[in-house]
Backbone as JSON, one array per atom type, in Angstrom:
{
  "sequence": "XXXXXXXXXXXXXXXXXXXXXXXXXXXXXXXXXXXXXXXXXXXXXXXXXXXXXXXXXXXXXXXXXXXXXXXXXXXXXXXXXXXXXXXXXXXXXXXXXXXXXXXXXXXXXXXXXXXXXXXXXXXXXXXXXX",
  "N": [[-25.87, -36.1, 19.76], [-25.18, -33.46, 19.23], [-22.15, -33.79, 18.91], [-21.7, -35.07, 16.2], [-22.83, -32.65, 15.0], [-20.94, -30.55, 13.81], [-18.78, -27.64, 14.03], [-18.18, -26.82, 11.6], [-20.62, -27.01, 10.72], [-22.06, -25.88, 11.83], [-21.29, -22.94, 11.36], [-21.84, -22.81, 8.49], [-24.48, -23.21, 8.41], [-24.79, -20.63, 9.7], [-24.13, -19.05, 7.75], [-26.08, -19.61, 6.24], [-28.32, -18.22, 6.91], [-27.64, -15.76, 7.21], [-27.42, -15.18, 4.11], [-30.4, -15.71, 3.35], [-31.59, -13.61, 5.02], [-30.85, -11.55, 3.93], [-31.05, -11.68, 1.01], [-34.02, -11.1, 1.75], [-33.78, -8.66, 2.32], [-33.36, -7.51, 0.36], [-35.14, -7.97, -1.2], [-36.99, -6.75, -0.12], [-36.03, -4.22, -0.86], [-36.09, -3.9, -3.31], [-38.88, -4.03, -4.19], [-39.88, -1.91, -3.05], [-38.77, -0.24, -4.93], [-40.1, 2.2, -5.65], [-40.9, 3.77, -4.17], [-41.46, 6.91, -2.53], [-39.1, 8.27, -0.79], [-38.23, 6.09, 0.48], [-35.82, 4.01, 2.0], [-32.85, 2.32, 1.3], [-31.98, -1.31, 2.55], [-29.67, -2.97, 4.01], [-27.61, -6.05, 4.68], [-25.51, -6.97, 6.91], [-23.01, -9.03, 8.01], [-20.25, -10.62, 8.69], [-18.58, -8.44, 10.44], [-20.57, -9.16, 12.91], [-19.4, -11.73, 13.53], [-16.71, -12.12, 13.77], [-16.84, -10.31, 15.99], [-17.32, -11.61, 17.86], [-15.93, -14.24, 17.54], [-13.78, -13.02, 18.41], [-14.23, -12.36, 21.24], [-14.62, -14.74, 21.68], [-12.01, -16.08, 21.94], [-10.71, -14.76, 23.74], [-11.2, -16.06, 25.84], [-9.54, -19.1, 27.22], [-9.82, -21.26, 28.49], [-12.35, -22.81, 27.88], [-12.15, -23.8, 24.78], [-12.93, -25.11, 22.67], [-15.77, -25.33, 23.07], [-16.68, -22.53, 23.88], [-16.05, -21.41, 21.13], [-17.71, -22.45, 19.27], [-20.09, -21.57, 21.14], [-20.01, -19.06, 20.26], [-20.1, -18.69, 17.21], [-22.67, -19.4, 16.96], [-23.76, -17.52, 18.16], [-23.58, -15.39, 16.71], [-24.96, -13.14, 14.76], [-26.95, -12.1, 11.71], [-27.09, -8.53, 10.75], [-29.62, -5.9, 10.17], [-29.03, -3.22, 8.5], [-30.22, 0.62, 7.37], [-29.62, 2.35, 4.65], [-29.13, 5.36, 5.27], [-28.04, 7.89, 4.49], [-28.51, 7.63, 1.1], [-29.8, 8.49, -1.48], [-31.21, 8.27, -4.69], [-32.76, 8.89, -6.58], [-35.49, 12.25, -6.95], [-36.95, 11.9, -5.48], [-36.44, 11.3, -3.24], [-35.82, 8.45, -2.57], [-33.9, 5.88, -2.28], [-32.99, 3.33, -3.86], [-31.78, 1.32, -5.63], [-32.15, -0.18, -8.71], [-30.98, -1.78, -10.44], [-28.57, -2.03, -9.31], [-29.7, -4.21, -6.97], [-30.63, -5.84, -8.1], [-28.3, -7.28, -9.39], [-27.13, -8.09, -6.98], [-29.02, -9.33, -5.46], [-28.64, -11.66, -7.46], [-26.19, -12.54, -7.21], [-26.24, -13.48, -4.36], [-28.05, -15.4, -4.52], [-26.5, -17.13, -5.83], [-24.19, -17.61, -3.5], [-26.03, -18.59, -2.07], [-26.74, -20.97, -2.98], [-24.07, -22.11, -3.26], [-23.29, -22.34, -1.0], [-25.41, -24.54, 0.25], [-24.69, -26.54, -1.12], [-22.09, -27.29, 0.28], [-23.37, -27.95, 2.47], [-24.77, -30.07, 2.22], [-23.05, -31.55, 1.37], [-20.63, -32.11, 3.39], [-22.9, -33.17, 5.2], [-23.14, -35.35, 3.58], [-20.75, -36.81, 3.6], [-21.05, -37.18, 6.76], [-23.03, -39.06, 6.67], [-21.47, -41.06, 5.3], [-19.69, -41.69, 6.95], [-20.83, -43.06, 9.67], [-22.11, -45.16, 8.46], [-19.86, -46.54, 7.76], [-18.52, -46.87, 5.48]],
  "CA": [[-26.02, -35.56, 18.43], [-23.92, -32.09, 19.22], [-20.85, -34.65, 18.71], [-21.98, -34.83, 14.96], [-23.19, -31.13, 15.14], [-19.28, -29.77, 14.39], [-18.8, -26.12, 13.82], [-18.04, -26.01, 10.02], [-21.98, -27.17, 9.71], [-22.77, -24.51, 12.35], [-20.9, -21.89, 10.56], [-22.71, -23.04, 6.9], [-25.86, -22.89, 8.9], [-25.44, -19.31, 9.86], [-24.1, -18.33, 6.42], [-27.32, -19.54, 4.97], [-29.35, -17.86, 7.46], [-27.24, -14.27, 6.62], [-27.55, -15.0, 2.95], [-31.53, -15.55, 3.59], [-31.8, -12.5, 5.32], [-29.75, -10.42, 3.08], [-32.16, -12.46, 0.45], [-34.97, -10.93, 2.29], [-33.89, -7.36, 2.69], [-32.67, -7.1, -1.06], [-36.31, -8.32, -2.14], [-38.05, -5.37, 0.32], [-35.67, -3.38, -1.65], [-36.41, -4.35, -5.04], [-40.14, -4.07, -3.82], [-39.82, -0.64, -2.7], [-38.54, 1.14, -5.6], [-40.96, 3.61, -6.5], [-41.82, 4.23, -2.72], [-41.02, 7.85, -2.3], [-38.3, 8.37, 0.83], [-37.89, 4.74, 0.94], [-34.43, 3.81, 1.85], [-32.25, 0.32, 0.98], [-31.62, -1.88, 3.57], [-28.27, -3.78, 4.0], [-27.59, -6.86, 5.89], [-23.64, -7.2, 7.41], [-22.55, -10.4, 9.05], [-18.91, -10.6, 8.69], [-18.4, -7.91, 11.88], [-20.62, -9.69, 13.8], [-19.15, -12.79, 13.52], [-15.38, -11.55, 13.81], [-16.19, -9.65, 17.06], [-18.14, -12.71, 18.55], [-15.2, -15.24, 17.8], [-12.7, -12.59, 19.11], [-14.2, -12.44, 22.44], [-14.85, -16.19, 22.31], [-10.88, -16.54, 21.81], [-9.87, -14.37, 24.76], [-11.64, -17.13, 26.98], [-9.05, -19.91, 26.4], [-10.61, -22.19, 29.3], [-13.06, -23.87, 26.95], [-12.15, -23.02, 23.74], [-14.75, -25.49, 22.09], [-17.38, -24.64, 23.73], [-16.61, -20.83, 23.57], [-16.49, -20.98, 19.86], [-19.15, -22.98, 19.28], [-21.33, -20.42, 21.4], [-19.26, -17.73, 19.94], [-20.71, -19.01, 16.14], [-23.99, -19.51, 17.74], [-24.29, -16.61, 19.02], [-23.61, -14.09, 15.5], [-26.42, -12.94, 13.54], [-26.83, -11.15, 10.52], [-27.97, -7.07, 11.47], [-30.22, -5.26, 9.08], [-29.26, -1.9, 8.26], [-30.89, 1.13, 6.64], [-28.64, 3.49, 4.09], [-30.26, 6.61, 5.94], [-27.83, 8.75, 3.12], [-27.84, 7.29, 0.39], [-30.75, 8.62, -2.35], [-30.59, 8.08, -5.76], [-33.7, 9.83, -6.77], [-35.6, 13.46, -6.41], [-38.13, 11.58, -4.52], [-35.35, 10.31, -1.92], [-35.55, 6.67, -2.75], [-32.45, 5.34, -2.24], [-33.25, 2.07, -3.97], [-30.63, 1.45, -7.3], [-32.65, -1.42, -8.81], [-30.02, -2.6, -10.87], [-28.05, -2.62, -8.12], [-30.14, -4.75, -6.25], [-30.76, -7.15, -8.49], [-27.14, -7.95, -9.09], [-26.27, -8.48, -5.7], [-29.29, -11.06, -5.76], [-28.08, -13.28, -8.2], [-24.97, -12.9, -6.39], [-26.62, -13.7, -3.24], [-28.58, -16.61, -5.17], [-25.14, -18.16, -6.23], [-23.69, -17.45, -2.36], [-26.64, -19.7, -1.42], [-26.51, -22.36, -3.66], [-22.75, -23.07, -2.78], [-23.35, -22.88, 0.33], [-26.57, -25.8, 0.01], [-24.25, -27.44, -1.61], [-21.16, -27.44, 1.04], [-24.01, -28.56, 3.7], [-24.66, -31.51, 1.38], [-21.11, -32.16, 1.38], [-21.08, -31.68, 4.33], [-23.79, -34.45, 5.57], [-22.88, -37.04, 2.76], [-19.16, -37.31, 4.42], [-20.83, -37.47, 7.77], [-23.47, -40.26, 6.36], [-20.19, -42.27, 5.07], [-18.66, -42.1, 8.42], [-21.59, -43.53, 10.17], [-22.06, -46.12, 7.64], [-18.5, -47.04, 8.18], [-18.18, -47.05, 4.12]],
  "C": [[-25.16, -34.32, 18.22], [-22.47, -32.7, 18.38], [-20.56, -34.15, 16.95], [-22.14, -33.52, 14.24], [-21.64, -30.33, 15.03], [-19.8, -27.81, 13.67], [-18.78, -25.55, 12.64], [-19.57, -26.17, 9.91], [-22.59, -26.11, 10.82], [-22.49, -23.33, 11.65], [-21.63, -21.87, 9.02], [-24.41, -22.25, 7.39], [-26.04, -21.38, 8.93], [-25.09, -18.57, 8.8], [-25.43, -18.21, 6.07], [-27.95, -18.36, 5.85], [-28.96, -16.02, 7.35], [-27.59, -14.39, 5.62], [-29.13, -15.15, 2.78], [-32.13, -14.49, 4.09], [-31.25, -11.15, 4.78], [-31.2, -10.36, 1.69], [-33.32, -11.56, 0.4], [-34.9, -9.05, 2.41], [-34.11, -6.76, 1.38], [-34.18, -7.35, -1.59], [-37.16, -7.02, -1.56], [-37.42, -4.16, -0.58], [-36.16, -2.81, -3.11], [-38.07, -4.0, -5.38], [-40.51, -2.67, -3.81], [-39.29, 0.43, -3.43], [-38.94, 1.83, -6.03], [-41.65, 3.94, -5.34], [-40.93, 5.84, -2.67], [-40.78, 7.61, -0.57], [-37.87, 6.74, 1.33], [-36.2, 4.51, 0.59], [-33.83, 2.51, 2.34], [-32.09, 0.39, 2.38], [-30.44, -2.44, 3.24], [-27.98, -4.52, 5.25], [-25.51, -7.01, 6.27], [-23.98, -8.21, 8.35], [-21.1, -10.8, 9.71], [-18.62, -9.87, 10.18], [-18.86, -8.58, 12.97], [-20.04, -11.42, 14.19], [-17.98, -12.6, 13.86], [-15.28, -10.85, 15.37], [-16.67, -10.72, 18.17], [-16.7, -13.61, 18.78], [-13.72, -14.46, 18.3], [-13.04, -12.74, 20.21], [-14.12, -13.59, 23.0], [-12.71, -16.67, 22.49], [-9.66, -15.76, 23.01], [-10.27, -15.09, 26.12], [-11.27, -18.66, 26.74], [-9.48, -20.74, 27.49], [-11.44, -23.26, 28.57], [-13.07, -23.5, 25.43], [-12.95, -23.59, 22.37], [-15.6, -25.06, 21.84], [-17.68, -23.19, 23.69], [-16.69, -20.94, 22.08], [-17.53, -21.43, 19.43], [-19.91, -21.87, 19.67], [-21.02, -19.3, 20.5], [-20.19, -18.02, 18.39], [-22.19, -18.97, 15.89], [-24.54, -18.28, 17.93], [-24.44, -15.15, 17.34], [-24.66, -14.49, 15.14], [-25.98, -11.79, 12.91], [-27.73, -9.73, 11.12], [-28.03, -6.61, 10.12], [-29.87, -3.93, 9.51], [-30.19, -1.2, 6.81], [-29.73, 2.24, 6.09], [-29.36, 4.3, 4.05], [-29.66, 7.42, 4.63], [-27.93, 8.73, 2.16], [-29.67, 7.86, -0.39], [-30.32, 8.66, -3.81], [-31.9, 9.15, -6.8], [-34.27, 11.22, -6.11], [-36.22, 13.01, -5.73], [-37.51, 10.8, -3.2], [-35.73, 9.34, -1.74], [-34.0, 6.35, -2.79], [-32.09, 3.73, -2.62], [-32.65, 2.15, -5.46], [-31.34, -0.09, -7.46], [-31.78, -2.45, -10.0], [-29.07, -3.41, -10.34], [-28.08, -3.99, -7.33], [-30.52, -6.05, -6.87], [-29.64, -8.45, -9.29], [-26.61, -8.29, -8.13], [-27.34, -9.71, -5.16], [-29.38, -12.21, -6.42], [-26.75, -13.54, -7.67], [-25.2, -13.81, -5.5], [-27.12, -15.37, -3.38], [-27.31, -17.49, -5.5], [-24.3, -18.61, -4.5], [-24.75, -18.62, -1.79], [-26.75, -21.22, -1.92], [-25.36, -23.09, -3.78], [-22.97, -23.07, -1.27], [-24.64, -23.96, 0.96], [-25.78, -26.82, -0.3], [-22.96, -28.24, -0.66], [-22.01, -28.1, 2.18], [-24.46, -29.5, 3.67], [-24.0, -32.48, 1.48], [-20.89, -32.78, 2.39], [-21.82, -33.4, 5.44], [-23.3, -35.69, 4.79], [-21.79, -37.1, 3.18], [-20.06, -37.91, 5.59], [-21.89, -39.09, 7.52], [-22.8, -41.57, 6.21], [-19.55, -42.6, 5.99], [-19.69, -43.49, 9.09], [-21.9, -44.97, 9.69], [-21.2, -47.12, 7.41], [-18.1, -47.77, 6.25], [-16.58, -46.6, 3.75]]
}
C-alpha cells in the first residue's frame, strides 16, 4: 500500500494537518480576545519542512526513502507572539486580524481537500485500468 502512498499525498496530508492546526490556534485566538495578557498564537510549517527535506537531501544513499521520512517527519510548531499587544490590557489578539487569516486558512483547506480528491480519483482510474 506505501507503493500507492506517493509523497505528493504525503505532503497534502501534512498541509492539511498544518492548516488544521493553524485552524486550531487562530480559533483559541479568536476565543481569547477579551482575556487580559492573553497572547496570539502562530503556527509556522514552511521552516520546518525546508530544514527537514534539506537534511533529507544531504543523505543521497536513499533518496526516496529519506524524503519520504524527511516529509514525515515535519510538523507544524505553535508559537506564542510574547511582544506583540494590541491593547492596555496586553492582549495581543487583533480580531480582525484573525478572522481574515481564517477564511484564508478555510480556503487553504478546501483546495487542499480538493487536490487529495484529485489526488485519489487519478489513483482510483489507475487501478481500474480506465
Amino acid at each position: 500500500m506505501s507503493m500507492l502512498y506517493t509523497n505528493s499525498l504525503l505532503m497534502l496530508e501534512r498541509a492539511l494537518n498544518f492548516q488544521w492546526t493553524k485552524q486550531s490556534a487562530i480559533n483559541d485566538n479568536i476565543v481569547n480576545a477579551e482575556t487580559p495578557n492573553y497572547k496570539a498564537k502562530y503556527v509556522t510549517f514552511e521552516e520546518a519542512l525546508d530544514s527537514s527535506i534539506r537534511s533529507a537531501l544531504r543523505r543521497p544513499d536513499h533518496p526516496m526513502s529519506s524524503m519520504r521520512s524527511a516529509i514525515d517527519r515535519a510538523q507544524p510548531v505553535v508559537h506564542v507572539a510574547e511582544n506583540e499587544s494590541t491593547r492596555m490590557d496586553d492582549n495581543g489578539v487583533n480580531v480582525t486580524e484573525q478572522v481574515t487569516e481564517a477564511t484564508r486558512n478555510a480556503f487553504q483547506m478546501q483546495y487542499t481537500m480538493d487536490a487529495i480528491n484529485s489526488n485519489l480519483s487519478l489513483m482510483r482510474t489507475l487501478i481500474r485500468g480506465q
